[in-house]
C-alpha positions in Angstrom: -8.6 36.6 -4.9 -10.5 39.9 -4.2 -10.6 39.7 -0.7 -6.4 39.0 -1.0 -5.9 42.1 -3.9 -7.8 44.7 -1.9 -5.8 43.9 1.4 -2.8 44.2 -0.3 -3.5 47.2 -2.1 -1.1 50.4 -1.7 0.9 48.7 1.3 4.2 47.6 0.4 3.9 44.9 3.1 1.6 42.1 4.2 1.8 39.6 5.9 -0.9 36.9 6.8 -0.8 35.3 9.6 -2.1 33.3 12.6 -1.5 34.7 16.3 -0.3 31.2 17.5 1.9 30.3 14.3 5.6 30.5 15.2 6.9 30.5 11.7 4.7 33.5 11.3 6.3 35.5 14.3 9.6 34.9 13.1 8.6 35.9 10.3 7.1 39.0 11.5 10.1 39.6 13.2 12.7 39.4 10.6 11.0 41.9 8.7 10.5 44.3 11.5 14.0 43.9 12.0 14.4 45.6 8.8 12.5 49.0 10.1 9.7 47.7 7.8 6.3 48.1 9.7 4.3 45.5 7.6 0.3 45.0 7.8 0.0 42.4 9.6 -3.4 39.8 9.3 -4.5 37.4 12.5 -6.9 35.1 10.2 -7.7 33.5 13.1 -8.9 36.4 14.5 -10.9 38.3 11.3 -13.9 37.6 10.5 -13.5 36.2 6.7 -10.0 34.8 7.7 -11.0 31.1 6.7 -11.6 32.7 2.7 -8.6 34.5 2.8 -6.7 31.4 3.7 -8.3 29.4 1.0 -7.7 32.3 -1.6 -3.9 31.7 -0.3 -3.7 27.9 -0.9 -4.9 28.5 -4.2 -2.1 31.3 -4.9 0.0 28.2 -3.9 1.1 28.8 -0.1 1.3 25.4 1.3 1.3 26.1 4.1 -1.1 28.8 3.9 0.9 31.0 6.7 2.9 33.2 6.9 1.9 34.4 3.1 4.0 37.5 2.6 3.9 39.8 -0.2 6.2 42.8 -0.9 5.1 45.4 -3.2 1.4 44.3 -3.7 3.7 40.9 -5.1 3.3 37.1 -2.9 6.9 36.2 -2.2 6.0 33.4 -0.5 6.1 32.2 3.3 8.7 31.2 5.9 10.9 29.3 3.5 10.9 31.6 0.5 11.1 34.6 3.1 14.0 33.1 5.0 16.1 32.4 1.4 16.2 36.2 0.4 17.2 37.0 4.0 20.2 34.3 3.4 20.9 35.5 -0.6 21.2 39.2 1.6 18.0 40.0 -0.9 15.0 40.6 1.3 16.8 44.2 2.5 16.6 45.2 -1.5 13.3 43.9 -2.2 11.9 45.8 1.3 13.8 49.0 0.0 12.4 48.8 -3.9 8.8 48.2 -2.3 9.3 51.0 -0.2 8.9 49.7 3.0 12.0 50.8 4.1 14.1 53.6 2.9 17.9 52.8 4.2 
């Protein structure tokens, strides 16, 4: 988990990702929609990206993309992710982090 704690150190949002995962982009997008400007991880394009994604399976992201965390916290992926946005919580939880300020 130290490769997973010191990328998600001191930004209040992360997202890991693969470049060809759809579920990821909308992802992505959602919370760009916000005015959130997450950190956003290709692991299939870094070089320990295969770790990473084994450090999130055991963190309990099946599957292991999109993994998002909000305030240095894993909220999940596309599922969990999507049922804040419907529960009108994912705003809140991007504004406590600090990720957005409106």
């Amino acid at each position: 988990m130290a490769n997973i704690n010191g990328l998600i150190a001191e930004k209040p949002v992360v997202i890991f990702s693969r470049s060809s995962c759809s579920m990821s982009h909308a992802i992505k997008t959602l919370i760009s929609s916000f005015g959130a400007n997450p950190t956003i991880y290709e692991l299939d394009e870094i070089a320990n990206g295969r770790q990473i994604e084994r450090e999130l399976v055991q963190l309990g992201c099946q599957p292991s993309v999109p993994a998002v965390f909000i305030g240095q916290q894993l909220v999940g992926g596309a599922k969990q992710v999507m049922s804040l946005q419907v529960q009108n919580q994912l705003g809140q939880l991007l504004r406590r982090a600090g990720a957005i300020w409106v």
